[in-house]
N, C-alpha and C positions, 0 to 999 in steps of 0.2 A: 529582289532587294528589300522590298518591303518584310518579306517573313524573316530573312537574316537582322533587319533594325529590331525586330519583337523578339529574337531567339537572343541576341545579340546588349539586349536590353539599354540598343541606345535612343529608343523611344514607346513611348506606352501605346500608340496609337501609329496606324500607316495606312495610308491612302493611295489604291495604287487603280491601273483600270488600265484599259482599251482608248483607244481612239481612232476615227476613220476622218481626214478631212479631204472634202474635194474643193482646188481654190482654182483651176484652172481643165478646160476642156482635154488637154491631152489628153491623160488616162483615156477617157469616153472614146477616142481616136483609137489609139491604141487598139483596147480592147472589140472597136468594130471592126479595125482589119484584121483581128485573128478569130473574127464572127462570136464572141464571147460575149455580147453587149446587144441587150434584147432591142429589138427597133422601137418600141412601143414601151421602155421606159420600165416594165414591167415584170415582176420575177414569179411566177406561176409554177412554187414547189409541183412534184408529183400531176400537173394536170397535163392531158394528152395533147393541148396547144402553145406547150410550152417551149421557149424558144430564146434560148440561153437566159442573163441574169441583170438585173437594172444593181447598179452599184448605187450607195447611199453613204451621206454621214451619220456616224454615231460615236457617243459617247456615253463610257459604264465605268465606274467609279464604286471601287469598294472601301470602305471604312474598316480597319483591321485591327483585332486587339489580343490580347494573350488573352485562352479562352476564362484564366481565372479573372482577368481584369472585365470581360465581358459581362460573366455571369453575375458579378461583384453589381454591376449598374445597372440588370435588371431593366427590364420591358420599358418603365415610364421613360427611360431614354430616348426610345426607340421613338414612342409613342407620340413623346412631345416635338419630337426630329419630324417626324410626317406632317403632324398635327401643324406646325408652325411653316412649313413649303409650302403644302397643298391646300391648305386654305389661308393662305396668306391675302387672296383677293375673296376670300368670301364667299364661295361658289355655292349655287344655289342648282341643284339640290347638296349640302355638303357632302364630302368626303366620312365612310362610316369605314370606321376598323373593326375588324373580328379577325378571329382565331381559331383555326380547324382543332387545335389540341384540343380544346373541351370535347370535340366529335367523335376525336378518332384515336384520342393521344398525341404524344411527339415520338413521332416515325422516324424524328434527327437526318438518318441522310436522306432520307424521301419526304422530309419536308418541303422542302422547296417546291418538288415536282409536286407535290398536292398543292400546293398554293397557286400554283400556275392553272394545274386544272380546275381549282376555282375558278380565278379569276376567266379563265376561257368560258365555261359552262354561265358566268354571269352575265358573258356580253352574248351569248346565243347567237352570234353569227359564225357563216361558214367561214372556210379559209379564203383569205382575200383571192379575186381571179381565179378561181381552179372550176371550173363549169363542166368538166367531166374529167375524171381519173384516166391514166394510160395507160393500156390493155399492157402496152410492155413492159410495163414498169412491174405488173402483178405476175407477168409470167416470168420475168429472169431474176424478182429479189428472192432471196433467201426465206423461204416460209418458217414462221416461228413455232408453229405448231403442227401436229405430224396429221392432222386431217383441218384442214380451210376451207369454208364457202364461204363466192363471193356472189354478189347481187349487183345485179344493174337495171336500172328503174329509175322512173322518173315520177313517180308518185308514189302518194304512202300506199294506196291499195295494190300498188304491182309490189313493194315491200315484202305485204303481208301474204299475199299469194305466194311467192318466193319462198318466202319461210314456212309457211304453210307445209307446199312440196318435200321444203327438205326437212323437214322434222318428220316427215311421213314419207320419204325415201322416193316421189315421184321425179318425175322429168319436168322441168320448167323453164321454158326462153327465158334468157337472161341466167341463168344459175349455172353457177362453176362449182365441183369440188375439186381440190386438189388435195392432193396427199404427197407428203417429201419426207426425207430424214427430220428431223428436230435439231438436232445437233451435231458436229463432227463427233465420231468414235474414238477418244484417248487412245483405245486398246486398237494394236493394231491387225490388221485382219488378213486372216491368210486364206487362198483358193485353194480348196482339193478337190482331187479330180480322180474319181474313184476307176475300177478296172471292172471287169463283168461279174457283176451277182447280185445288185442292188436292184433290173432291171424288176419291172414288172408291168402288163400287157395295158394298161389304163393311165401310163405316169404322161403327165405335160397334159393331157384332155382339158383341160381345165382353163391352165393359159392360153391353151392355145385360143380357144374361144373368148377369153377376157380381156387378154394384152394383145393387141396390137402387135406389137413388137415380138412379142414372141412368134404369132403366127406368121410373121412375114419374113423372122430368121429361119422358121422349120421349112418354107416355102423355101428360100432357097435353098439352104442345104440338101432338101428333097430334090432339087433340079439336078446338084452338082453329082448325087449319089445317082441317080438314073442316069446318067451319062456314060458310066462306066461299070455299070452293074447289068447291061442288055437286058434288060427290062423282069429282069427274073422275080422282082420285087422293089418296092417301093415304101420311102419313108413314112409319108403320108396315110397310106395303106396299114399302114402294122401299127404306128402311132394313132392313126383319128378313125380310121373305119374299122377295122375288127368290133364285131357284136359282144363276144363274149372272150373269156379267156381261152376255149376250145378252138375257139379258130385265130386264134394269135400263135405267132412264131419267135415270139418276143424271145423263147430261150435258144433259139438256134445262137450257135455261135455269132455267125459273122451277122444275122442281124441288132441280135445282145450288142453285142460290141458297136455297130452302128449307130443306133439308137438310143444310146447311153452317149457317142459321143454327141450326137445332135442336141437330145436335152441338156447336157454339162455345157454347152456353146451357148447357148441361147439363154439358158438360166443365169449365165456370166454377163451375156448382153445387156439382159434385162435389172441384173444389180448394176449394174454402171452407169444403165441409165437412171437408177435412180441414186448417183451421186454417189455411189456405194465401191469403193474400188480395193483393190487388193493391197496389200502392201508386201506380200512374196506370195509365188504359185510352188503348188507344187501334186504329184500326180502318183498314182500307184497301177501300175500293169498296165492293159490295154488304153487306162486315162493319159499318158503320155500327150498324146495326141492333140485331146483335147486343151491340156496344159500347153502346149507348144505353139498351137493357135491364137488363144485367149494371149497368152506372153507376146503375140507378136513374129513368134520365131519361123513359122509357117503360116504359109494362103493355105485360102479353105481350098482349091482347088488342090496343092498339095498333099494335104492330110487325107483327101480322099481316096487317091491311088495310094498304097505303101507296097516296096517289095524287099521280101526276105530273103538273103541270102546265107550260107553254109558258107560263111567267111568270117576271118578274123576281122576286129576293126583297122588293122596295121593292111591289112592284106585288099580291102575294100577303098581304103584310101591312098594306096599306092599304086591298084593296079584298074582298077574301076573308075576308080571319080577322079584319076589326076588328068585335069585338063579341061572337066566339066564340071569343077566346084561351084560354076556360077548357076548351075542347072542340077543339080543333085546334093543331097547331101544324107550326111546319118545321121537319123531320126532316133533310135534307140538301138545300145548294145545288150542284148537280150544273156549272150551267156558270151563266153570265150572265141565260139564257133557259129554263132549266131546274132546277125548284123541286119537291121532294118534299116532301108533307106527308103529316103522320101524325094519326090522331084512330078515336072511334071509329065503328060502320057508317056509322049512319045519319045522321050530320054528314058523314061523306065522301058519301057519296050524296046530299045536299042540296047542297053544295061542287059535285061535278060537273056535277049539276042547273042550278045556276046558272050556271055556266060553258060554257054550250051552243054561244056563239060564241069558243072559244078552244079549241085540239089539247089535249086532255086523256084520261089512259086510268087507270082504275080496275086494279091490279098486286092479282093474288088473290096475293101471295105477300108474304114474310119483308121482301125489298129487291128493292132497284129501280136502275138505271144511272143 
């Protein structure tokens, strides 16, 4: 209302603000039976003994004018407006006014905020009540910047040790880095999931030893493939022990294919956990697999058995999976005459069973052509 009086020009000047009044206990009631209302009176922004919020009155109050009629009255307005409130009783030491624009310039919309951090930096104290920060509070907000350390200390020499460390890359109690995205991605991003020939005998070594998370998805997916590979070979094995490229198998087909789809899993894992997520998948040849997992569309136990049959897809869903759609299904139509399904063992090995007089082969691996 006040800005429509100035746009409006039914008056030169508007006064408009905030108000908080508390004239009776209810509210205070209130808010303690729905536990909103700190016992101790007290509101401890960001500190780790913090325990909801003390309510308060207040009153803000802005003076408002067309910016031409502002700028027209110039500073000594302002000037003599403080000058004549706040030393009205005299105060000893007085009231001193300065101005950061001879400092810095006028920043206009970051002026404010610089004034505030004057005035904070002048009165040199902490945040009222906050006696230690909340570990939770640093692990689930949003990091502003794509690499952060944080320090916890309680004196200026464990500070400087801290820092120390991390500007010289050591390990030091108390010292966090964290690293996250920076910002959401406008552009939207898509997963691909590639088919056999990108493989090569060294790939994932790396994560796997750095991230966590990676080695603890290659770890299982390495369990789910030994289960039904009788032990002829191992994820683990061809991924992290081979010495050199001579003793890697990496180009055998069904290992190719395997261990392409474990690193595309895990690499998928590991972007999501860093906040990182897809906004469409999609996959090329043997990548299927991996695409159909990451989607959701398949368990990892699924994608581990596949079996191909010398059937149409009309012919595989009418005569095969009708009646155990809840237990099988088709994973990829390969050609006209060529039908991959997915499910899990012992439905696939009932499925081939039954299919004794039709070219079918049971694929111990990830995918299949």
């Amino acid at each position: 209302m006040a800005v429509q009086c100035l746009r409006t020009n039914e008056a030169d000047m508007a006064v408009c603000g905030g108000v908080n009044g508390i004239f009776t206990p209810e509210s205070f009631l209130q808010h303690s039976f729905l536990g909103a209302q700190s016992p101790d009176g007290r509101s401890r922004s960001f500190s780790v003994d913090a325990n909801s919020y003390a309510k308060d009155d207040g009153l803000d109050l802005l003076l408002l004018k067309q910016l031409s009629d502002a700028e027209r009255g110039g500073d000594p307005i302002e000037a003599n407006c403080l000058d004549r409130f706040f030393n009205r009783s005299n105060l000893d030491p007085p009231l001193l006014l300065g101005s950061l624009k001879s400092n810095l310039g006028h920043t206009e919309g970051a002026a404010d905020v610089i004034s505030l951090i004057k005035v904070a930096m002048y009165h040199n104290d902490d945040q009222a009540f906050l006696q230690r920060i909340s570990q939770q509070l640093l692990l689930k907000r949003t990091i502003s910047y794509p690499h952060s350390a944080i320090f916890v200390f309680l004196n200026r020499q464990q500070l400087q040790e801290q820092i120390n460390a991390f500007l010289t890359e050591q390990a030091s109690p108390g010292l966090s880095l964290i690293s996250r995205p920076t910002k959401p991605l406008v552009q939207k991003i898509c997963f691909v999931f590639s088919g056999q020939g990108p493989q090569w005998w060294a790939m994932g070594r790396h994560l796997y030893e750095s991230e966590p998370l990676f080695n603890k998805w290659i770890n299982v997916i390495d369990g789910e493939m030994t289960k039904i590979n009788n032990d002829e070979w191992r994820l683990l094995e061809e991924l992290i022990e081979k010495k050199n490229e001579e003793e890697s198998r990496i180009n055998d087909t069904n290992i190719a294919q395997s261990t392409l789809f474990a690193i595309q899993v895990v690499l998928a894992a590991l972007l999501i956990s860093w906040n990182i997520y897809p906004s469409s998948i999609i996959s090329h040849s043997a990548g299927v697999q991996a695409a159909a997992f990451v989607a959701g569309r398949l368990t990892l136990e699924e994608t581990v058995r596949i079996l191909a049959l010398s059937m149409s897809e009309d012919e595989v869903e009418n005569k095969l999976l009708k009646g155990i759609e809840h237990l099988a299904c088709i994973a990829v139509v390969n050609s006209p005459r060529s039908v991959t399904i997915s499910g899990d063992g012992k439905t696939i090995d009932e499925i081939q069973t039954n299919s004794f007089n039709l070219k079918s082969e049971c694929i111990q691996s990830t995918s299949s052509y």
